[in-house]
N, C-alpha and C positions, 0 to 999 in steps of 0.2 A: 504493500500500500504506500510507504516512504517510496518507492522509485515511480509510484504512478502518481501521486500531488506532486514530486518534483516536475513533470512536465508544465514548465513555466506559459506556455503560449495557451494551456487550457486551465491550469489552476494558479491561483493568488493568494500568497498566506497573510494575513491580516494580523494587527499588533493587539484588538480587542476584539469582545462579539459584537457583532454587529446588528445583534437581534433586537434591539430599541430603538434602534435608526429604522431597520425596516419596519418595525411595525407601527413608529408614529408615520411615515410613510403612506403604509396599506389604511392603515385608519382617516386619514387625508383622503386618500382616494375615494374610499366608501363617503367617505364625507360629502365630497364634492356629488359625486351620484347620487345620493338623498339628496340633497339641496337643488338640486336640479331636476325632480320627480321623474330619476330612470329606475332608481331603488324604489319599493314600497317599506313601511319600517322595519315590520320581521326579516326580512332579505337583509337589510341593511344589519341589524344584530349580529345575524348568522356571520357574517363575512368581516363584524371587524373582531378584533380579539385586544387582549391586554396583560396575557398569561403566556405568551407564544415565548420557548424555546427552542434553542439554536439546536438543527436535525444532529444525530451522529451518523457519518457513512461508514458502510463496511463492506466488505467485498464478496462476491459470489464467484467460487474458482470455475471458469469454464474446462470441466474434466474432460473434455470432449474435445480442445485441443490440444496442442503441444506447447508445454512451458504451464500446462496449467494459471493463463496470464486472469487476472480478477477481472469482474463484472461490477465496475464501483456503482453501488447503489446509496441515495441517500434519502432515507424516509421522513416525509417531508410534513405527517400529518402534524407535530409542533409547528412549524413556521409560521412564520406570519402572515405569508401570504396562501396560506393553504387552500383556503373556504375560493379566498376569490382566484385561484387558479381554478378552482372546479369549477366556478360559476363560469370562467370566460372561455373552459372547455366544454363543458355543456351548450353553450352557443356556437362554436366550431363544428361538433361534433352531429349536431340536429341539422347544420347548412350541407352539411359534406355528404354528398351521394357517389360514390367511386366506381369506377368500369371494373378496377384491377381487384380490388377487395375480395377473399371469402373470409367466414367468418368465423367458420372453425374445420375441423379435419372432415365431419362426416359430409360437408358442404362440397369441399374438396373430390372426395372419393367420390360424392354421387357426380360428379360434372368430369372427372378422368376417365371414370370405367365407359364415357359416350362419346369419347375422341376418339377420332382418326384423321392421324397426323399425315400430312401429305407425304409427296412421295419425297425422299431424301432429308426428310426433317428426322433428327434424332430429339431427346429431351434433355435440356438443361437448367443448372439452376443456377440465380443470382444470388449472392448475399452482401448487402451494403456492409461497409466495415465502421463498427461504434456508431451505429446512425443517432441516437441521439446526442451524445458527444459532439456529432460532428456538423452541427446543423446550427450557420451561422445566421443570427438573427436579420442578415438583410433578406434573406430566403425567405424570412419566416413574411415579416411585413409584405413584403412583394406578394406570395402567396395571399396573405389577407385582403391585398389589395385586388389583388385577378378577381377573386371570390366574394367581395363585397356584396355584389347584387343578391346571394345564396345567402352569406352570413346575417346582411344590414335586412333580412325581414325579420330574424327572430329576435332582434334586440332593435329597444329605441335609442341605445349607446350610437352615435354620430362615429365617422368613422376615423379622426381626430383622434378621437379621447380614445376609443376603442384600440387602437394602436398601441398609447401614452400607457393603457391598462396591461395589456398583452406585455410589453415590454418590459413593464416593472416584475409582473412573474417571472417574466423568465431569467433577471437582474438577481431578483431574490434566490439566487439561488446559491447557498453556502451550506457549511457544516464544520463539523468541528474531529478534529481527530490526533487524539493523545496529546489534547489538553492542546493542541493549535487549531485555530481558526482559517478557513480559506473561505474562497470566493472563487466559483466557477466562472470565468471571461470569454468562454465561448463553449457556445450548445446549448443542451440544456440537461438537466440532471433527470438518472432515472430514479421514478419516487417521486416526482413531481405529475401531480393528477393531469396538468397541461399538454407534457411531453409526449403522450401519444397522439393527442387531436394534431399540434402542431408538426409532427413528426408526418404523420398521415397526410396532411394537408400537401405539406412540401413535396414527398414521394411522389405524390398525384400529379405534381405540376412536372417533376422530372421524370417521371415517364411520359407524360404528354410529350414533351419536347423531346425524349429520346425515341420515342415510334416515331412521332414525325420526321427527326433527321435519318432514320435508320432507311436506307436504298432501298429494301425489300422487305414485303408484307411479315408479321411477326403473327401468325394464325390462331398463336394463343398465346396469353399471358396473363398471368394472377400473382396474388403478393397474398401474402401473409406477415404482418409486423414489413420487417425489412427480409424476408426469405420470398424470392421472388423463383414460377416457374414456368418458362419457357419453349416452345416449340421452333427450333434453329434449319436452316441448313447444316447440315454436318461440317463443310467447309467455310461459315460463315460466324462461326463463331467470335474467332479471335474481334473482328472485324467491329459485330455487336458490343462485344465486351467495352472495346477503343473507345465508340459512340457511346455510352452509358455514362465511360466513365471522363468523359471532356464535356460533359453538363453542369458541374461545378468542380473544383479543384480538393473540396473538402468532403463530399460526396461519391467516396470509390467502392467499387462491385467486384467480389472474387466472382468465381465462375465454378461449378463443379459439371465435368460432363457424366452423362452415362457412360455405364461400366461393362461391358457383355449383356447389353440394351437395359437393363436396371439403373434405376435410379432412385435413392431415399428422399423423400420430402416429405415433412411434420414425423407423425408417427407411422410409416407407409411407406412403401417401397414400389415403385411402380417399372413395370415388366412393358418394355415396346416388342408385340409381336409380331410375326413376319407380315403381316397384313396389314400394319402398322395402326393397329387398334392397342388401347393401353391396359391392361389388367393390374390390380393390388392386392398387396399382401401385408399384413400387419409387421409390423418392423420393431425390433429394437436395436438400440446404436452398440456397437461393441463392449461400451465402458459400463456399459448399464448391469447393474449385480441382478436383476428381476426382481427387488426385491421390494414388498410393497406393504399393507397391513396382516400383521401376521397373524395367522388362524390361536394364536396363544397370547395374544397382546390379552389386558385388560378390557379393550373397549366390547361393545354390548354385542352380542349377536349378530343382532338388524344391522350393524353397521360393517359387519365382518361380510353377511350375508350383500349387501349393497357393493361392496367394492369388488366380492367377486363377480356376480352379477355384471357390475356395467365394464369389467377387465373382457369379460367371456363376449360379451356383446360387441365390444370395439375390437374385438376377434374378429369373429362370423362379419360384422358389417367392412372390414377393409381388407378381407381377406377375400379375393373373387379368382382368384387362378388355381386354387386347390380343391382336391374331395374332399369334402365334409370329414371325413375321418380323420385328416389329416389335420385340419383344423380345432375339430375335437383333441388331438394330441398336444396340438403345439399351446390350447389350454389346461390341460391338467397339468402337462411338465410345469407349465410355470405355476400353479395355483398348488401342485408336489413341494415345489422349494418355500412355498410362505408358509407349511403345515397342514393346507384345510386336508381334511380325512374324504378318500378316495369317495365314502357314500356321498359327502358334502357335494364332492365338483360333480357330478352326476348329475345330484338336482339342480344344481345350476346352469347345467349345459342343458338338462329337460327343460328350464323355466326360459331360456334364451330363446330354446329352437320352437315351444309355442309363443311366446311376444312375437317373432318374427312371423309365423302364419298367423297370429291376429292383430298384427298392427295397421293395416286397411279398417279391418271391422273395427278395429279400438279410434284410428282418427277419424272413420265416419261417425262413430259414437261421441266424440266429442264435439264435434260438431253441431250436432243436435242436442247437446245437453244444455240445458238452461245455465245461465250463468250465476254461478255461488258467492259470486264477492272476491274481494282480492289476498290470496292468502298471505298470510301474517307467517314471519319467520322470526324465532326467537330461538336465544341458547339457556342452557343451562347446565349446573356444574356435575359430573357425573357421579354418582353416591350409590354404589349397589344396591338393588335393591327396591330401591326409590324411583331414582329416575325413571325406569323402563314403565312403571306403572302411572307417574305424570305425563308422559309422553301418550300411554292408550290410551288414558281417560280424556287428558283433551283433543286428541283425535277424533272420538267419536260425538265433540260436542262443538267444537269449533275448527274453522280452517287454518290451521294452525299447523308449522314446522317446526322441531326442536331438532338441535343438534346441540351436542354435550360439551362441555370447552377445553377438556383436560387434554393437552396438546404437549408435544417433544420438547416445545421449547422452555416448559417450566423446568425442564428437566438437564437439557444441556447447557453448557454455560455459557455466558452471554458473548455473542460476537460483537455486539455495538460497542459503545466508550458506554457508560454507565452516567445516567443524568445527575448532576449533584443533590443532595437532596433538597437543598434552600431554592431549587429549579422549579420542583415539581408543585402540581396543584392537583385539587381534586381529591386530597390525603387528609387523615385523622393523625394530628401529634401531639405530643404531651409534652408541660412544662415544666419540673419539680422544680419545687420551693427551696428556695436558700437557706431558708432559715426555720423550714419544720418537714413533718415526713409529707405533707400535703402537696399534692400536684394541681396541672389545670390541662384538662383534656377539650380539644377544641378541633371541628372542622372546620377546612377553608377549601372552596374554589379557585380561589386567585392564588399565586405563586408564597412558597412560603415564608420565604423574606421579605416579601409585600408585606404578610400578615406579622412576622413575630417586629418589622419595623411599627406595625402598629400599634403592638402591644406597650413596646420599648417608648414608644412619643406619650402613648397614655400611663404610664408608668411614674416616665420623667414628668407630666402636669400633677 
């Protein structure tokens, strides 16, 4: 992590935190928008804050390439300007209708297993390098600006201020690590609620302009995040890649060709056959242990029974070039290594393979089902015992979802810097008495040096 903030031309180490300066800032802002009736007043609450702590980042090792290089992440939900990066992503995101977009793998699979690739096209795939990192805020503006007509109907924000707003998000964006302060100078941080809309936005305008310069017809093309896949001339590769990547100079595309006509993309491996029609197979990457919730962990049944469940399903559904048997195997072996007992995967490969001959009759049945309300998702803390019986009883009386919260990470140790505790809010602390065994037990919402400063001015009157 010291040899990746050292990159001086994307990070700035700072001599103090900077988290008062942004958030008298963001509260300015919000200000000015109530005073100019684009906020109504709850909107305007939500988005200023007065309790905002500086993010810690920490890294995500990509095991997947070589040097194991980090995934610097900085979670962003303290910041100051957190609320109103979501808010001016949420107006991005409702403007933005995209050609190249899917939305997730089975979206993917249903629109590959219906190509056929012309004659001499093989399959390839793009992947932008650090695309958030590397997404220089004139990109972003220029983008806003193409787009305005899309954007300026879902907000009465002027496209001025709307800019002025956008830009302090993306400005705001620092953290702190081992007790140093920086400030990210270009891109934008992942962990910031903004960085995918604007990330997304920009993609859209550089592929526009890269089909457009590109000599010859591109028959198919879709993105996922920044993993892009393409349908080439075999000899026309290099050539595409050139074009892609002389669209901006901070915006570069590795390339990965098919392999003896295979090629992995998401979770999926896709097979160009001689007819040049594509078939899929469920994929796992090399480095991956299979290893997933185990049939002996703590958590409840339902929730062992769910994960195998929808493992076995995203089987059978990206798997179209094998028998059935075969696909049968290739889930038990993995569902063998997490524990579950052979009678378990059974019924779970029975309960897959009827959802799949009644999922017609199940979505025409939903269709004609009246409408229930909007269902309610809550957690709660996992108690043997307990839990599983609050979970059926309000199931059968309300629309309601529980999930349990007891999570890995109460258990491993923390990879962030750790908040100090004079930082935190939202906490119960105690004061003992100097002077007898009596204490003062006290909550507070606002930060807790805000508070025990208050106690200390009322103290000294």
């Amino acid at each position: 992590m010291d040899q990746l903030l050292a990159d001086t031309n994307t990070y700035e180490k700072t001599q103090r935190d900077p988290t008062s300066a942004f958030q008298t800032k963001n509260n300015g802002i919000v200000r000015r928008l109530e005073n100019l009736g684009l906020l109504d007043a709850a909107t305007a609450r939500r988005l200023r804050t007065y309790k905002a702590v500086c993010p810690r980042i920490y890294g995500q090792p990509k095991t997947h390439k070589p040097g194991l290089p980090l995934r610097p992440v900085v979670p962003c939900m303290t910041s100051p300007s957190y609320e109103l990066s979501k808010f001016v992503g949420a107006i991005i995101q409702r403007s933005l209708h995209s050609k190249y977009n899917i939305s997730d793998s089975f979206k993917f699979c249903e629109l590959v297993n219906t190509v056929t690739l012309p004659e001499g096209h093989v399959m390839v795939s793009f992947d932008v390098v650090s695309l958030f990192t590397c997404i220089p805020q004139t990109l972003v503006r220029k983008s806003i600006i193409k787009h305005w007509d899309e954007i300026g109907t879902h907000t009465d924000i002027c496209l001025d201020l709307f800019l002025e707003v956008t830009a302090f998000c993306i400005e705001c964006s620092y953290f702190s690590f081992n007790g140093s302060f920086y400030k990210q100078k270009f891109g934008t941080a992942m962990g910031n609620p903004l960085s995918p809309m604007i990330a997304d936005l920009v993609m859209e305008d550089i592929l526009d302009q890269a089909v457009e310069a590109v000599p010859i017809p591109i028959p198919y093309l879709k993105k996922y995040v920044d993993d892009l896949f393409l349908a080439l001339p075999g000899d026309k590769i290099e050539m595409v890649q050139e074009i892609f990547n002389s669209q901006d100079e901070n915006l570069q595309f590795t390339v990965e060709r098919e392999q003896n006509n295979r090629l992995p993309f998401l979770d999926m491996v896709m097979t160009r056959n001689q007819n040049q029609t594509i078939t899929t197979e469920w994929y796992m990457k090399p480095i991956s242990s299979g290893r997933f919730l185990n049939y002996r962990s703590l958590h409840s049944f339902y929730q062992k029974m769910n994960v195998a469940f929808n493992f076995a399903k995203r089987v059978y559904t990206f798997t179209t070039n094998h028998r059935e048997e075969e696909v049968e195997s290739v889930i038990r072996r993995q569902l063998l290594v997490n524990d579950y007992p052979n009678t378990l995967i059974s019924r779970v490969i029975n309960r897959v393979k009827l959802h799949r001959q009644q999922v017609d009759t199940a979505m025409e049945a939903n269709e004609n089902r009246p409408d229930e309300g909007e269902t309610v998702f809550r957690s709660l803390t996992k108690i043997d015992g307990l839990s599983q019986q609050i979970i059926k009883t309000l199931r059968r009386e309300y629309p309601t979802r529980i999930a349990t919260t007891n999570t890995v990470g109460a258990i491993l140790p923390q990879i962030k810097d750790k908040t100090p505790n004079d930082e935190q809010s939202n906490i119960i602390y105690k004061i003992n008495c100097d002077n007898c065994d009596g204490c003062y037990i006290g909550m507070t919402t606002t930060k807790l040096k805000t508070r025990i400063s208050g106690h200390r001015s009322t103290y000294a009157d």
